[in-house]
C-alpha positions as CSV (number, residue, x, y, z in Angstrom):
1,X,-6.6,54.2,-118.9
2,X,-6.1,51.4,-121.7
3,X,-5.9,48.8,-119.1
4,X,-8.5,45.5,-120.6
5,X,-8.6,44.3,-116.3
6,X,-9.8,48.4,-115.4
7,X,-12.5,48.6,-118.4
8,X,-14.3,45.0,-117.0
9,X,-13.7,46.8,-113.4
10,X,-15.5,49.8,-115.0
11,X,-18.7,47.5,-116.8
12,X,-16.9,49.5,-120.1
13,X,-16.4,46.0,-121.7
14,X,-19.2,43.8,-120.1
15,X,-18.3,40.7,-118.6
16,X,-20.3,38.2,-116.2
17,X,-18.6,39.1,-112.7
18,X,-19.0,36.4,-110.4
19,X,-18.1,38.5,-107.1
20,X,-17.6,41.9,-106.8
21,X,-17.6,44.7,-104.6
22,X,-15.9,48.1,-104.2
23,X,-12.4,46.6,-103.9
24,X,-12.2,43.8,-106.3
25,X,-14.2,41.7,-108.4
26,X,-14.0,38.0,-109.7
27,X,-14.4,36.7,-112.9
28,X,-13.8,33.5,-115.2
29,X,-10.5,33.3,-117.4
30,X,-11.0,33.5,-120.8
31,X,-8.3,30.6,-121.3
32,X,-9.2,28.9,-118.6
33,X,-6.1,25.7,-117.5
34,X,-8.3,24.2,-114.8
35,X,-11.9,23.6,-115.0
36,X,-12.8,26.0,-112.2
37,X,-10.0,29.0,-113.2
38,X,-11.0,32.1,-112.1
39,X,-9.3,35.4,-111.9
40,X,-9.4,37.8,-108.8
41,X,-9.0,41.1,-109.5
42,X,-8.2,44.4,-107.4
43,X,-10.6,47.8,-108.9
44,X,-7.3,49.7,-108.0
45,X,-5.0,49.5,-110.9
46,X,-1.6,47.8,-109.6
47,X,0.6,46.8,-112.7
48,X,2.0,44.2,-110.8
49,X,3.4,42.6,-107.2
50,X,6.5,44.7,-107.6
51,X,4.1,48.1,-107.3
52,X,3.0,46.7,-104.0
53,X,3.5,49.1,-101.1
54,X,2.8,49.2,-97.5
55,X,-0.3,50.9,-98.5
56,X,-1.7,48.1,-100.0
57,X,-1.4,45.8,-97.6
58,X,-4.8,46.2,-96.3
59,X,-6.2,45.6,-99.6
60,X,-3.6,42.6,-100.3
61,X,-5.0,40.7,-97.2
62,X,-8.8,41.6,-98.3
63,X,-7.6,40.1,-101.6
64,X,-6.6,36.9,-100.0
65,X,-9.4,36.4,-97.7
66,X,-12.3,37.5,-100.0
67,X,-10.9,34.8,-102.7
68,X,-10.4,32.0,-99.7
69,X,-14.3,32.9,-98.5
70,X,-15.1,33.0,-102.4
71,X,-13.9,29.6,-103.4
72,X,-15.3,27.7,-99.7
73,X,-18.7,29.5,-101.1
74,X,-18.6,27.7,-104.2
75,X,-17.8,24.1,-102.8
76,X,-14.0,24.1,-103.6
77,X,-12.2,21.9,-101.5
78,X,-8.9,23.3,-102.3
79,X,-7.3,25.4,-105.0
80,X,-4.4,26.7,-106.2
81,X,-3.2,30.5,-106.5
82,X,-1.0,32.1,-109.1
83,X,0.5,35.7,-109.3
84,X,2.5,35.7,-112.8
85,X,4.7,38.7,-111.9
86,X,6.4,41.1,-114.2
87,X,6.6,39.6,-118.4
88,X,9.8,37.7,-116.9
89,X,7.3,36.2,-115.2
90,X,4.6,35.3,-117.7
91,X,2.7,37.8,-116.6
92,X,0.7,39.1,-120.1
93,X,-1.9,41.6,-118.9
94,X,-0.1,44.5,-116.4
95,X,-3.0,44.6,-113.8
96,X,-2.5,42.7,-111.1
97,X,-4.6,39.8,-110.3
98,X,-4.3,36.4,-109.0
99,X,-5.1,33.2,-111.1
């Protein structure tokens, strides 16, 4: 798969991974709008929300609660989250992941 977020998943383009485990992993953006802007992303390749089944809704609430338990673990006080959703909605890279 050509996807840029699978080959970090994969450690086939390294990058420094803040968090990770065998359903997700965390990393810094590249372009970053915030001085602590990281991106959490899901190892299984979902282009974006609108591929979201019931399925995944196991791995959706993992999502959330591993980036909640991430950012108190880190000091954050507060944050926001952002899911740019289809190119409509400035989504740029189809992987899903949460800004």
């Amino acid at each position: 798969m050509d996807c840029l977020f699978c080959k970090l998943g994969r450690g086939d383009i390294p990058t420094e991974k803040l968090y990770e485990d065998e359903h997700l992993f965390i990393i810094k953006d590249i372009h970053p709008k915030a001085s602590t802007h990281l991106l959490v992303i899901p190892h299984r390749h979902l282009e974006s929300l609108f591929d979201i089944q019931e399925e995944h809704e196991v791995l959706m609430g993992y999502l959330f609660r591993t980036m909640k338990d991430f950012a108190k673990s880190i000091g954050l006080k507060g944050f926001r989250s952002v899911i740019n959703c289809g190119k409509a909605g400035g989504q740029e890279i189809f992987h899903l992941h949460v800004h």
